[in-house]
FISEBA-896297 format. One record per residue: residue number from 1; residue in three letters; z, y, x of N, C-alpha, C in turn. Coordinates in pm, whole numbers. Layout:
(site NUM ALA (Z Y X) (Z Y X) (Z Y X))
...
This chain:
(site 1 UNK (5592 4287 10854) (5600 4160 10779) (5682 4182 10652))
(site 2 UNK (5660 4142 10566) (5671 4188 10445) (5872 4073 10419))
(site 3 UNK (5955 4152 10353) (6080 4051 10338) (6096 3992 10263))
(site 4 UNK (6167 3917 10251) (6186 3813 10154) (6313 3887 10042))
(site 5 UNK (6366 3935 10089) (6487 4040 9994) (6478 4166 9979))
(site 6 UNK (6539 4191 9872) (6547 4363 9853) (6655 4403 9789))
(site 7 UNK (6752 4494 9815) (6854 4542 9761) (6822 4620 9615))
(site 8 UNK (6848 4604 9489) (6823 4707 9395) (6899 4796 9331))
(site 9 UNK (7006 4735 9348) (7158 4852 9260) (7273 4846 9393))
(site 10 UNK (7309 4970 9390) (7442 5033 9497) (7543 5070 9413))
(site 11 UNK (7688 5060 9415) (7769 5144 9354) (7884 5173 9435))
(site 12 UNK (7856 5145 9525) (7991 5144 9656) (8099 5016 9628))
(site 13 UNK (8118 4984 9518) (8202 4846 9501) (8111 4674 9517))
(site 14 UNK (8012 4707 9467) (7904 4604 9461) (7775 4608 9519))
(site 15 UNK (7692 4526 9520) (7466 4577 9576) (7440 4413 9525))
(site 16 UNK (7339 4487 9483) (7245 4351 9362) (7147 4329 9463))
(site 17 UNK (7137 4223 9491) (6992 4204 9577) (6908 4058 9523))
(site 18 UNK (6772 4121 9507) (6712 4014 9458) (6613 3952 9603))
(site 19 UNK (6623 3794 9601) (6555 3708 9695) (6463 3582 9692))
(site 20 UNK (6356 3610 9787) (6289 3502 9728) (6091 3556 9676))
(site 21 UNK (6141 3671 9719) (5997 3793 9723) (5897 3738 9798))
(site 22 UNK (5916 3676 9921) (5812 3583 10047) (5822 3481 10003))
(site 23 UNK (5947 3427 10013) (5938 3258 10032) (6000 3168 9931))
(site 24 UNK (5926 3028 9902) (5996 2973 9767) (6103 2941 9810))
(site 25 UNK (6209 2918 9668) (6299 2895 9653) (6306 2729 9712))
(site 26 UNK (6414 2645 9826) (6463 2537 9810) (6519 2465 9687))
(site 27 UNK (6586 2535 9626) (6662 2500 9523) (6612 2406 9431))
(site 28 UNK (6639 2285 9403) (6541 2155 9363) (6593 2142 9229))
(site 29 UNK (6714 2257 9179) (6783 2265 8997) (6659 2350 8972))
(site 30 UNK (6704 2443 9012) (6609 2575 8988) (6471 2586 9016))
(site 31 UNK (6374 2548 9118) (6237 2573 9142) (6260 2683 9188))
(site 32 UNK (6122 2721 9190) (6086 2845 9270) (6110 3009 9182))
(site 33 UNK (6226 3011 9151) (6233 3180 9084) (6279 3251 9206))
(site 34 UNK (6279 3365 9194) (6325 3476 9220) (6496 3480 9196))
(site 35 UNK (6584 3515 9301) (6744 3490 9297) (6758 3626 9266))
(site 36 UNK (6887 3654 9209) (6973 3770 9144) (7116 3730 9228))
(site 37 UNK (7129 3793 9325) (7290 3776 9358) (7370 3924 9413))
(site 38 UNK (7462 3902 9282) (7576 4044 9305) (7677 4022 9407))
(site 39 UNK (7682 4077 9544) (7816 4107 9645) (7874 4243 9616))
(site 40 UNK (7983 4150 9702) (8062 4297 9699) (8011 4390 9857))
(site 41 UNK (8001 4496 9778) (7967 4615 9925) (8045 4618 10051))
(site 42 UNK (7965 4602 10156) (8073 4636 10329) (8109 4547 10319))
(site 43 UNK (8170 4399 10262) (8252 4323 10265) (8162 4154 10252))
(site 44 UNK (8152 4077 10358) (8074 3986 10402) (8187 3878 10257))
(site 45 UNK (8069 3798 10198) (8109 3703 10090) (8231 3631 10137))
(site 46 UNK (8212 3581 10255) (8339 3470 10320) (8458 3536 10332))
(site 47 UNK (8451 3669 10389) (8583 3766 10383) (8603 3765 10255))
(site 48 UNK (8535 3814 10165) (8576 3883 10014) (8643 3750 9964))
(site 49 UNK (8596 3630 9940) (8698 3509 9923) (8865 3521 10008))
(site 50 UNK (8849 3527 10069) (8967 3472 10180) (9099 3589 10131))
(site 51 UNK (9042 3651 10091) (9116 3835 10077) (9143 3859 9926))
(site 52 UNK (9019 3795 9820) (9028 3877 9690) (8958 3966 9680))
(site 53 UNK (8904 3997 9742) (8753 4127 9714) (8664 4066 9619))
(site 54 UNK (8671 3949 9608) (8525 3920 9554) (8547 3915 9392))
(site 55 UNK (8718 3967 9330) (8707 4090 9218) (8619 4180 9154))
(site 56 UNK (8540 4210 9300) (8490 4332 9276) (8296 4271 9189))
(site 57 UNK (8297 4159 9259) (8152 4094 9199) (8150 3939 9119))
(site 58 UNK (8313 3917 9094) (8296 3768 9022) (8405 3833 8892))
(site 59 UNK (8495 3918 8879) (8587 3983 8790) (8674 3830 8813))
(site 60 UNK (8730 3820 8713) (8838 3738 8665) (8801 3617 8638))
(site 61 UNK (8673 3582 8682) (8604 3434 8685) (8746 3343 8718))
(site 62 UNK (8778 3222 8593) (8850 3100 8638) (8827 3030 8795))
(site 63 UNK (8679 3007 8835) (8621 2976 8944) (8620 3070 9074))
(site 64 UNK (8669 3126 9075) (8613 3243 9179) (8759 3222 9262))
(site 65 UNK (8756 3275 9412) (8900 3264 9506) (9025 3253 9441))
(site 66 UNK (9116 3174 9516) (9263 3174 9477) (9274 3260 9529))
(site 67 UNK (9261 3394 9627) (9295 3481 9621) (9319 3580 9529))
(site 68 UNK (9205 3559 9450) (9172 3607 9341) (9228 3574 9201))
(site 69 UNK (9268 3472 9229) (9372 3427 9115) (9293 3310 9038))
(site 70 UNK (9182 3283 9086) (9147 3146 9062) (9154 3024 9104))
(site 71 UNK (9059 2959 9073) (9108 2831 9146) (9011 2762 9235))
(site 72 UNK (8927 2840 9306) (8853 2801 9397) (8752 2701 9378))
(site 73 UNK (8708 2699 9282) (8611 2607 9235) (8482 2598 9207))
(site 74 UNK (8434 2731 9252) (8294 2788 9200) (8225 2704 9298))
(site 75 UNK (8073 2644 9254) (8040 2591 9290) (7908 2596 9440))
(site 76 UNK (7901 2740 9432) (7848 2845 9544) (7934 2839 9659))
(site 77 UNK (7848 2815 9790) (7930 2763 9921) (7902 2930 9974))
(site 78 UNK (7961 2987 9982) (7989 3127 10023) (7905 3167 10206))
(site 79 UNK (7936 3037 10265) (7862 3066 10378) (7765 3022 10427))
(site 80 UNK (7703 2956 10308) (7587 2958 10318) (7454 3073 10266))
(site 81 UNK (7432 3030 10156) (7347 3176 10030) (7376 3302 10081))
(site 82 UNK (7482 3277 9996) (7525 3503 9982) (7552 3521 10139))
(site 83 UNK (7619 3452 10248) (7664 3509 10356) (7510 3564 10475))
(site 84 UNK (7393 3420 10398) (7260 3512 10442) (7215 3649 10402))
(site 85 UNK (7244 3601 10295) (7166 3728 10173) (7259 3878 10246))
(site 86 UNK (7401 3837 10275) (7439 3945 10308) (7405 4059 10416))
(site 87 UNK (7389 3966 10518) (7368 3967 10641) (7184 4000 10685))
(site 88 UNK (7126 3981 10555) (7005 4019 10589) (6967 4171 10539))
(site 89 UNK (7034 4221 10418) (7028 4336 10390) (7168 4453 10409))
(site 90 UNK (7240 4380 10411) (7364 4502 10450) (7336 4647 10482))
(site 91 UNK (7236 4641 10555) (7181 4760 10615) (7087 4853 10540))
(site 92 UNK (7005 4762 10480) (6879 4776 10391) (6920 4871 10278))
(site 93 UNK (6813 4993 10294) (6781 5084 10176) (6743 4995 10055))
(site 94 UNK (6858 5069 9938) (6808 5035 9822) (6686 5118 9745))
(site 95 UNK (6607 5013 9677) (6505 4975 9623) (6551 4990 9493))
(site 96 UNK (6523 5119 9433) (6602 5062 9233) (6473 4994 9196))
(site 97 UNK (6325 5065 9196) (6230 4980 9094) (6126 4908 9189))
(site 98 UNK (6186 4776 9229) (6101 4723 9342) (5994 4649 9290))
(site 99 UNK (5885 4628 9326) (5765 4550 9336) (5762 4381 9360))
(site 100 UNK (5800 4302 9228) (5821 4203 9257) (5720 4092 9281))
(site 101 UNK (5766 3973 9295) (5656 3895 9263) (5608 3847 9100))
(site 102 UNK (5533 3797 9079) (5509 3740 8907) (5581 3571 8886))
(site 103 UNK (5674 3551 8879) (5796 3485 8888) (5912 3468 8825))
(site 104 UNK (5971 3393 8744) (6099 3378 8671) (6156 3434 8805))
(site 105 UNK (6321 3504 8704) (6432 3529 8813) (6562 3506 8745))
(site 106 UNK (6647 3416 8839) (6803 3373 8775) (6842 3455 8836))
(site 107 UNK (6911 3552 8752) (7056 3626 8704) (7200 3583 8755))
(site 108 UNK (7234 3596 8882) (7358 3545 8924) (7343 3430 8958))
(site 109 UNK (7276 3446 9116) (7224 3327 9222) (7443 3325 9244))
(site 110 UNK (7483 3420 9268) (7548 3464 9291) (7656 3579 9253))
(site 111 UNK (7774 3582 9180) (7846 3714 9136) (7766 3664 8984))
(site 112 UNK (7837 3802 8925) (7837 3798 8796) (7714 3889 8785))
(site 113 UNK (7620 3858 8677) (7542 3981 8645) (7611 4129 8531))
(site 114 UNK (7705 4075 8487) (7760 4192 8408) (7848 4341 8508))
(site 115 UNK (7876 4234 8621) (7866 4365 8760) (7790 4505 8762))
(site 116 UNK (7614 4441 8724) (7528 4574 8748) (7541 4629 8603))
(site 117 UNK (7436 4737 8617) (7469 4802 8507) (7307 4707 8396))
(site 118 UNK (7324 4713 8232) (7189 4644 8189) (7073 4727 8221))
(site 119 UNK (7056 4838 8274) (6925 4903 8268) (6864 4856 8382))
(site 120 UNK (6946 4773 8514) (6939 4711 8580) (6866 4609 8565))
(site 121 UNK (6921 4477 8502) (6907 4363 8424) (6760 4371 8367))
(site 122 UNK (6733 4522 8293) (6643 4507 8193) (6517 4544 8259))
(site 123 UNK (6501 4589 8411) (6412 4656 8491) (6353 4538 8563))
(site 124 UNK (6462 4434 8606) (6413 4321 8701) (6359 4211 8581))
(site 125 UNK (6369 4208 8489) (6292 4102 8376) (6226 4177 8346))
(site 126 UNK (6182 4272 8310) (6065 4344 8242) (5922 4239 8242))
(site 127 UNK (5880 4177 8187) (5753 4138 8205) (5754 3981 8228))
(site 128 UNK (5896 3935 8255) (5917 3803 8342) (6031 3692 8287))
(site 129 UNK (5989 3602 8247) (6113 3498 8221) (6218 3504 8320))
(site 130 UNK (6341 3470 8288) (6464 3475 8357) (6549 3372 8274))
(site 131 UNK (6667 3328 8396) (6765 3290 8320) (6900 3384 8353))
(site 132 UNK (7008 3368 8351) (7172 3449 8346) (7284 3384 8302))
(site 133 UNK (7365 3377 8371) (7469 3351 8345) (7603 3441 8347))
(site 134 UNK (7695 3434 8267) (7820 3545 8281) (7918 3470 8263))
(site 135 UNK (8043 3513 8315) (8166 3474 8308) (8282 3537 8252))
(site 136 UNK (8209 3665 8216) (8252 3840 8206) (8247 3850 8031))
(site 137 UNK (8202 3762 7916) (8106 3723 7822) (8246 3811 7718))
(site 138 UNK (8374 3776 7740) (8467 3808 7715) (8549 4010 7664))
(site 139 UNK (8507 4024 7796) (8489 4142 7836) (8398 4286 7868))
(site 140 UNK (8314 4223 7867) (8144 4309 7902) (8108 4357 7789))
(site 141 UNK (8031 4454 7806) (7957 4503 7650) (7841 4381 7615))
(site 142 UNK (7855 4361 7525) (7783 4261 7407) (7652 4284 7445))
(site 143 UNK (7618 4370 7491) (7451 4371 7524) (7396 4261 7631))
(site 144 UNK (7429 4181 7739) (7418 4130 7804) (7395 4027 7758))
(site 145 UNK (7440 3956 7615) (7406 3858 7565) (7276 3803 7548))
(site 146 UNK (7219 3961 7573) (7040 3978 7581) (6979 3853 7683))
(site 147 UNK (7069 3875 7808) (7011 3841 7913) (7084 3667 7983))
(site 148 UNK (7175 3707 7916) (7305 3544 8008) (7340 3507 7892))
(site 149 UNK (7389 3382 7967) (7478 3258 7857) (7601 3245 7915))
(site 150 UNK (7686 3290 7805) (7801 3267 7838) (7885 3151 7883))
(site 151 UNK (7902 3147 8017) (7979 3033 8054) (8113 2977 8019))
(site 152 UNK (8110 2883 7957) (8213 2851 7875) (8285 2688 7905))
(site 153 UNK (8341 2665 7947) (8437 2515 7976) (8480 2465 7838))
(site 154 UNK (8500 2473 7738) (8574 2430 7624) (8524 2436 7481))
(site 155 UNK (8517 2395 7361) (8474 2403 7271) (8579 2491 7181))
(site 156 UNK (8641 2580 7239) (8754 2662 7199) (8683 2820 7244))
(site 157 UNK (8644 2787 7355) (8567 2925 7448) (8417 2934 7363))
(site 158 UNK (8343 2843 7320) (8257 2813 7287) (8257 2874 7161))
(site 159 UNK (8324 2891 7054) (8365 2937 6963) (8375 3109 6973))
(site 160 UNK (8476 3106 7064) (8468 3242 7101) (8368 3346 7134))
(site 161 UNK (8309 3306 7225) (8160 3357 7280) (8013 3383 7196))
(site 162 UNK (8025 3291 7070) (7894 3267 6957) (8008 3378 6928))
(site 163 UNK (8127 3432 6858) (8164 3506 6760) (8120 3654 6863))
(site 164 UNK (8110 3671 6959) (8078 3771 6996) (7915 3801 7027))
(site 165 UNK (7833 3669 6986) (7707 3684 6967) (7595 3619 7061))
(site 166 UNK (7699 3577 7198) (7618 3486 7292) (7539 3332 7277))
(site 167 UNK (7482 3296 7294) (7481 3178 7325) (7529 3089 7450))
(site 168 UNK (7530 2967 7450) (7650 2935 7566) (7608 2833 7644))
(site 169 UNK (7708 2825 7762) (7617 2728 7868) (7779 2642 7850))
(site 170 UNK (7803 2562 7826) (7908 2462 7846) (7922 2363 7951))
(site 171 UNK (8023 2343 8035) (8013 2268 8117) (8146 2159 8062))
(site 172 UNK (8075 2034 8076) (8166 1934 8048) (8232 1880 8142))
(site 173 UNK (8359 1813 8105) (8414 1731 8218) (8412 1611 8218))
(site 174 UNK (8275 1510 8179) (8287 1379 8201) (8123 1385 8113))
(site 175 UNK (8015 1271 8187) (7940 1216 8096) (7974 1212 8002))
(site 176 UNK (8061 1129 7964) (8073 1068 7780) (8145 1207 7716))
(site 177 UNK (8157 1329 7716) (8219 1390 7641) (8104 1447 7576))
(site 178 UNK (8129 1430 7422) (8025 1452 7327) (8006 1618 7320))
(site 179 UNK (7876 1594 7243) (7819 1720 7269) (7822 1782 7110))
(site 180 UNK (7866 1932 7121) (7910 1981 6987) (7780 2009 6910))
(site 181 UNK (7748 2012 6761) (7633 2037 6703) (7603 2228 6716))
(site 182 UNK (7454 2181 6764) (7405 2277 6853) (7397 2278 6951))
(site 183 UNK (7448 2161 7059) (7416 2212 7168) (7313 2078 7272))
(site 184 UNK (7262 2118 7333) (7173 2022 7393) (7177 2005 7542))
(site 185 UNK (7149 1878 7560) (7208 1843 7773) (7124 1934 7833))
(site 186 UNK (7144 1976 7925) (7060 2058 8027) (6932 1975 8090))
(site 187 UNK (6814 2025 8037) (6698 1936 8063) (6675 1908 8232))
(site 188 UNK (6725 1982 8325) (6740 1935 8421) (6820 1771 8459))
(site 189 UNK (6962 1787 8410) (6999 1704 8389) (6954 1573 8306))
(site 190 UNK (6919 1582 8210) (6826 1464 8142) (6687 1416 8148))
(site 191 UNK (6587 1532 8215) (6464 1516 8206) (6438 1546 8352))
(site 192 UNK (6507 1620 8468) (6492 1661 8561) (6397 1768 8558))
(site 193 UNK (6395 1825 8489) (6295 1945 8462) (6383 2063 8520))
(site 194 UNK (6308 2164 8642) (6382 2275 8737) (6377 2385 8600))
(site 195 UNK (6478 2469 8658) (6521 2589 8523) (6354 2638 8544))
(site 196 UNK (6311 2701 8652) (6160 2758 8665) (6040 2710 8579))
(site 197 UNK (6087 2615 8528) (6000 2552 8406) (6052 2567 8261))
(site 198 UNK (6173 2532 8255) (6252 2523 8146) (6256 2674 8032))
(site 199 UNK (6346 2749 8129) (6369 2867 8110) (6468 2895 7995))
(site 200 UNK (6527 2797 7908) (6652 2778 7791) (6728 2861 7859))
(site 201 UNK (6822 2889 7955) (6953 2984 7929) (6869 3089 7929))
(site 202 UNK (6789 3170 7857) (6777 3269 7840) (6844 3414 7780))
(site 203 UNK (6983 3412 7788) (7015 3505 7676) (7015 3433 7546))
(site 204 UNK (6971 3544 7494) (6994 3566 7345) (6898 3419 7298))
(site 205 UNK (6751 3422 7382) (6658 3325 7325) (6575 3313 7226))
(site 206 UNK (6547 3251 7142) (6463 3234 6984) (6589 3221 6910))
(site 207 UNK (6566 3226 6786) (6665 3241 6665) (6712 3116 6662))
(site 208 UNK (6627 2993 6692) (6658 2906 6696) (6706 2786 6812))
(site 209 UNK (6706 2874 6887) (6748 2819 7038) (6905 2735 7055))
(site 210 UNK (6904 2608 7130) (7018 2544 7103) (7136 2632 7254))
(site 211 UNK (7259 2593 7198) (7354 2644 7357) (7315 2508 7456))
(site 212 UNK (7337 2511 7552) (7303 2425 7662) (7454 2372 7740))
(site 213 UNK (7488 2253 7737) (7555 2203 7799) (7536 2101 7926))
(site 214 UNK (7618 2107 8002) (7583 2028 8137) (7713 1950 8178))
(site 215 UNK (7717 1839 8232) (7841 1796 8322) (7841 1864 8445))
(site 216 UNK (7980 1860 8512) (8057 1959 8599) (8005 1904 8720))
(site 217 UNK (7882 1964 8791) (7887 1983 8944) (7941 2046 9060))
(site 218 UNK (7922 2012 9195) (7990 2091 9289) (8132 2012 9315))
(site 219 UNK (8234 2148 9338) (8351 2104 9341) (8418 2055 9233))
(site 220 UNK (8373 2095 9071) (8415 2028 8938) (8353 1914 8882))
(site 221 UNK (8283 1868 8992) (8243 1718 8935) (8311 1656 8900))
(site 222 UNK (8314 1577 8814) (8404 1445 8758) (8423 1354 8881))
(site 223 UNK (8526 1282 8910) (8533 1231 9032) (8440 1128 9038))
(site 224 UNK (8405 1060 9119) (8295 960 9121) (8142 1000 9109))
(site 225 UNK (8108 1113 9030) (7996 1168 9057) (7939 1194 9154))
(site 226 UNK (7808 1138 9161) (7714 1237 9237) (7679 1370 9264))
C-alpha cells in the first residue's frame, strides 16, 4: 500500500519529511497541498519542546518552546501533526528525489524550512507551486527568499526583511491594525480562499507581488477572537 509520507533530507540533527502523497490534506486554511515538515532527528516533537531540542528545527524562532527561549506560542499543537508525522517515519529510509504527487507543497507544515539545505527546497518545487515560510529570514543565506516569506510581527521587522530582499508575511495583533503600503490581507482571511488556490506566499513571487499580512491565530489570537 502505497504511504502517505516520505522522509527526504537526513542530517543527524534534523529529517524533512514531506506528507500528504495518499491522502488529502484536512487542513481547511490550506487545501489539499502536499506538507513540508522539518523535526528534529531521534527526538519525538513533544520531547524536543519540553527539553529545547526543537533548536535544532525551529532555530531561535520568538514562537518556538520556552525551553528554548521562547515563548511558547507557535501555533502548531506538537501532538498532534509532527508527533504523527514522527512516529510514522522515524524508521523510514530516506528518499532524497521522491516521486511526488502533481500538487502545491507548503514549506514548513512544521520547523523551519531554512533547516534543510536549498537544493533540497529546490528539488521538492521543481515543477510545482508552493508556499514557505521562515523565521530564520534574519540569519539564513538570502537565497531562500526564493522560496519563503519572511515571518515578521512588526513593521520594524518588516523593514528589515525587504532590506535583505524577502518579501513578508506579517502577522498583526488586532483586526483594526492598519495595513502598511504594500501589503495585502491574507485572501484566506478575507475571501476564504485555501493557500492551495491562492499560492501568494510564494517566495520571492512576481516583481510585483504584494507582502501578505494576517491577524494573529492560534495561541496569538487577539483575545476574543475566533
Amino acid at each position: 500500500m502505497a504511504k502517505n509520507s516520505v522522509p527526504i533530507y537526513r542530517d543527524g540533527s534534523v529529517v524533512a519529511t514531506v506528507t500528504g502523497l495518499k491522502n488529502k490534506s484536512a487542513n481547511v486554511k490550506t487545501g489539499d497541498q502536499l506538507q513540508l515538515s522539518v523535526l528534529v532527528e531521534k527526538i519525538d516533537p513533544v520531547s524536543a519542546m519540553k527539553s529545547g531540542a526543537d533548536r535544532a528545527n525551529c532555530g531561535d524562532c520568538k514562537r518556538s518552546s520556552k525551553a528554548n527561549g521562547g515563548d511558547g506560542s507557535c501555533y502548531v499543537t506538537t501532538c498532534q501533526m509532527p508527533l504523527a508525522v514522527y512516529r510514522s517515519t522515524v524508521d523510514m529510509p530516506t528518499v532524497s528525489d521522491p516521486q511526488l504527487p502533481e500538487k502545491s507543497i507548503r514549506l514548513g507544515a512544521y520547523g523551519d524550512p531554512c533547516k534543510i539545505p536549498l537544493a533540497t527546497l529546490r528539488k521538492v518545487t521543481d515543477g510545482r507551486r508552493y508556499t514557505g515560510y521562515t523565521h530564520g529570514w534574519s540569519d539564513c543565506d538570502k537565497g531562500y527568499a526564493e522560496f519563503c516569506m519572511a515571518s515578521v510581527d512588526t513593521p520594524k521587522e518588516r523593514r528589515m526583511a525587504k532590506a535583505l530582499g524577502y518579501r513578508t508575511f506579517r502577522v498583526l495583533p488586532s483586526a483594526d491594525t492598519p495595513l502598511e503600503d504594500g501589503e495585502l490581507t491574507c485572501l484566506n482571511t478575507s475571501h476564504g480562499t485555501q493557500c492551495a488556490d491562492c499560492g501568494l506566499c510564494n517566495g520571492m513571487g512576481s516583481p510585483t507581488a504584494k507582502d501578505i499580512a494576517i491577524v494573529g491565530h492560534g495561541p496569538i489570537a487577539p483575545k476574543g477572537a475566533k
